[in-house]
N, C-alpha and C positions, 0 to 999 in steps of 0.2 A: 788374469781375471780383472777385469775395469770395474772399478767404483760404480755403484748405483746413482744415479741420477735423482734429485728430491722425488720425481714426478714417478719414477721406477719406485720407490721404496714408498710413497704415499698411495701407492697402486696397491703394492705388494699389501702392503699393513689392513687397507682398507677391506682387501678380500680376506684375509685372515680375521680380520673384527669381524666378517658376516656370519662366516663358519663357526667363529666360539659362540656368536649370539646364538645363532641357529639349534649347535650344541647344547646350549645351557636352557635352552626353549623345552628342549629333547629330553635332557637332566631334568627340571622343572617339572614334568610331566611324569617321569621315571618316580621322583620321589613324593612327587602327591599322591601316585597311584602304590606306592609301598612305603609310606610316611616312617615307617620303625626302621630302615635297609639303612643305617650310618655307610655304606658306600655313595648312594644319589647323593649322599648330602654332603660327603667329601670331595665326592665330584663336581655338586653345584661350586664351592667353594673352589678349589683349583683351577674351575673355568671364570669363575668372576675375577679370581687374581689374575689371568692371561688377558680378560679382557682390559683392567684396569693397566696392566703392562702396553698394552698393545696403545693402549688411547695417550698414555704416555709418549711412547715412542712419536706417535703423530703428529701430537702441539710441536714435540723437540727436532720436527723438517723444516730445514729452512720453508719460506714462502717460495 
């Protein structure tokens, strides 16, 4: 198995930041429309932490 390439893992990273926005858009909705359900709302929060990983990982690709 070969090493990702910056351009492979800045790829990779970018699609996966779209899909937890998207998610957490989805969550977001989920717990306005059942404001009491403490899952939406551990859900928002677990997805905001993947995203703040995610955007981590991306500063720390080389250029």
């Amino acid at each position: 198995m070969s090493a990702r390439t910056p351009e492979e893992a800045r790829a990779q990273i970018s699609f996966a930041l779209t899909a937890k926005r998207e998610s957490l858009r989805a969550a977001a909705s989920a717990a306005e429309a059942a404001p009491a359900d403490p899952a939406a709302r551990r859900m928002m929060d677990r997805l905001r932490d993947d995203i703040e990983r995610l955007e981590i990982q991306l500063r720390g690709i080389d250029p």
